[in-house]
Structures are given as C-alpha cells and as structure tokens.
C-alpha positions, 0 to 999 in steps of 0.5 A: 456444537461448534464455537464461534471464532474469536477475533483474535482466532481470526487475526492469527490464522490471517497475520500474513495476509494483513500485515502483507497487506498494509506492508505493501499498501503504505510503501506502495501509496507513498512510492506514488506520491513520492513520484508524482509531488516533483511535478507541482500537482494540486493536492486534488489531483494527487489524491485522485491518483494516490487512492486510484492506486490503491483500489486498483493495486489493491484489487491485484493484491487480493487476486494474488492472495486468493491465487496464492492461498488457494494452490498452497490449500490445494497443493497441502489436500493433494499431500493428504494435509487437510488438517493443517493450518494453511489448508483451513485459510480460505482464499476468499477470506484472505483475499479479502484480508489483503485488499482490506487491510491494503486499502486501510493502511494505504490510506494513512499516507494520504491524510496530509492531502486531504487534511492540510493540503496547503500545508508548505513541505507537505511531502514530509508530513506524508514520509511521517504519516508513513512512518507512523502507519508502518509503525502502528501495523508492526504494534499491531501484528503483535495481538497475533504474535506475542512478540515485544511491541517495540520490536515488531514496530520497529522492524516493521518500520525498518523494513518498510522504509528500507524498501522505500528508499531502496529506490527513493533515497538513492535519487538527489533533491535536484532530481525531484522535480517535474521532468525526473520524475515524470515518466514515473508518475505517468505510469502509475497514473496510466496504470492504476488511474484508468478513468478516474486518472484520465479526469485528473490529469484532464484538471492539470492542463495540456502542457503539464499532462505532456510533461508527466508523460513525456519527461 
C-alpha cells in the first residue's frame, strides 16, 4: 500500500524549482518597475505592466522548466537511472512549481502599488518589499534544506539583490528618468504587455507612449 507524499516530501523533491521560481520572479518584477517608474507612470499603469509581466515571464518560465526536467528525466532513463531522484521529478509538476512560486513571489514587490500608491518615494517602499521577499524565500527554502534560517536569508538576499544591481546600480539618479529609461520600459512592455500593455499605454497619452518607445 502506497503512502500519500507529505508536503515536506514534496517541497524537497521540488526545492530548485520554487526557489528558482520566486529568485527570478522578484528580481525580474522589480527590474520592470525600476525601469518604467523614471517615466511618471500612474500606479495603475505600472501594475498592469508590472503583473502583465509576471504572467507572461511566468508562463516562459514553467515552459523551460517543463523542457529542462523532461530531457534531464529522459537523458537519466536513457542511462538506465530511472530510480534516481531527478527522473521521478515530473516536469509537469515542476512547471507548475515555477510558474506558482513565479508568480507568488513576484507579486510581493507589487504591493506598494497597489496598497499606498500615493505614497511619495514609493519606488523604495518596493526595493524593501523586494528585499524582504527575497529574504522571506531564503528562510523558506530552509523547511527543504535544514540549513541555518539566517544564513539562507541572507544569501538569498545577496544573490538576488546582487543581480539586480548588477544592471540597476551602475546607472546615477540623473539617469532615471523618463528618456533613460524609456527604451527599457517599451520592451517589457512590448513584450510582456501584448493587449493588456497596449491598454495601459493607451491611459498614458500619445506623447508620453512616444516617449517610453522612442527615448
């Protein structure tokens, strides 16, 4: 008689795909805030772009996850590996696991947004709500990992941020604004808005549409 899996069971066997997940989820939602807040876009706007993202990044997520788990399953079988732990990942589950914990996680530096929009310096409120989420996953992959809380938050955090600011920190204040960061902005909203991005730049106006595109 077979046991039912325990969630923890669970959570181990799929560790790398929800902390993968949420990793790319929060760097990748506050990229596309970071890039699109110079351009003085209502909170509105910015969550329509900043969740339009999320579901489509998350969707490429999950595909490449499915992808990646299912040739690794099929490269182990095709060794004779079947008993190993990688070829009992189903990529289905897995994909589901990135898209889930994605999306989830990815939502966190939203908040601001869509709780204190009016909120002067909001842009910061979202570096902490980040920060925090990355540290909150980092605590949370230890349920998986038995590793010290502290330590996995912070490397989470260190990791995370780093590649963030890889890219962020290395530009000055004068440079955030509407025309240095425009042709950023454009691009993720051209490519993760579709319809629902077309909408929201239709709210900012001609000239302010220009501007995202074309700056």
């Amino acid at each position: 008689m077979s046991t039912k899996p325990s969630i923890g069971s669970i959570l181990k066997r799929y560790i790398k795909d929800v902390v993968y997940g949420a990793n790319d989820g929060i760097v990748t939602t506050f990229a596309v805030i970071a890039s699109v807040v110079g351009a003085g876009l209502d909170a509105a706007v910015i969550l329509i772009v900043g969740f339009a993202s999320l579901i489509a990044d998350g969707l490429s997520m999950a595909s490449s996850s499915y992808l990646a788990s299912s040739s690794e399953r099929a490269a182990l079988e095709n060794r004779g590996q079947q008993s190993s732990g990688a070829a009992e990942e189903q990529p289905a589950v897995a994909a589901l696991f990135t898209f889930l914990s994605f999306v989830a996680a990815g939502s966190l530096p939203l908040l601001p947004y869509a709780i204190v929009p009016s909120t002067p310096h909001i842009f910061w409120l979202t570096a902490v709500a980040a920060a925090i989420a990355l540290l909150l996953i980092g605590a949370g992959r230890t349920l998986a990992t038995g590793r010290p809380p502290i330590r996995a938050s912070l490397e989470m955090l260190f990791v995370g941020g780093a590649s963030r600011c890889a890219e962020h920190c290395g530009r000055s204040p004068s440079q955030i604004n509407m025309h240095g960061t425009g042709s950023t902005a454009g691009f993720a909203t051209a490519s993760t808005g579709g319809a629902i991005g077309g909408r929201a730049l239709g709210r900012m106006g001609p000239e302010r549409s220009a501007n995202i595109y074309c700056s």
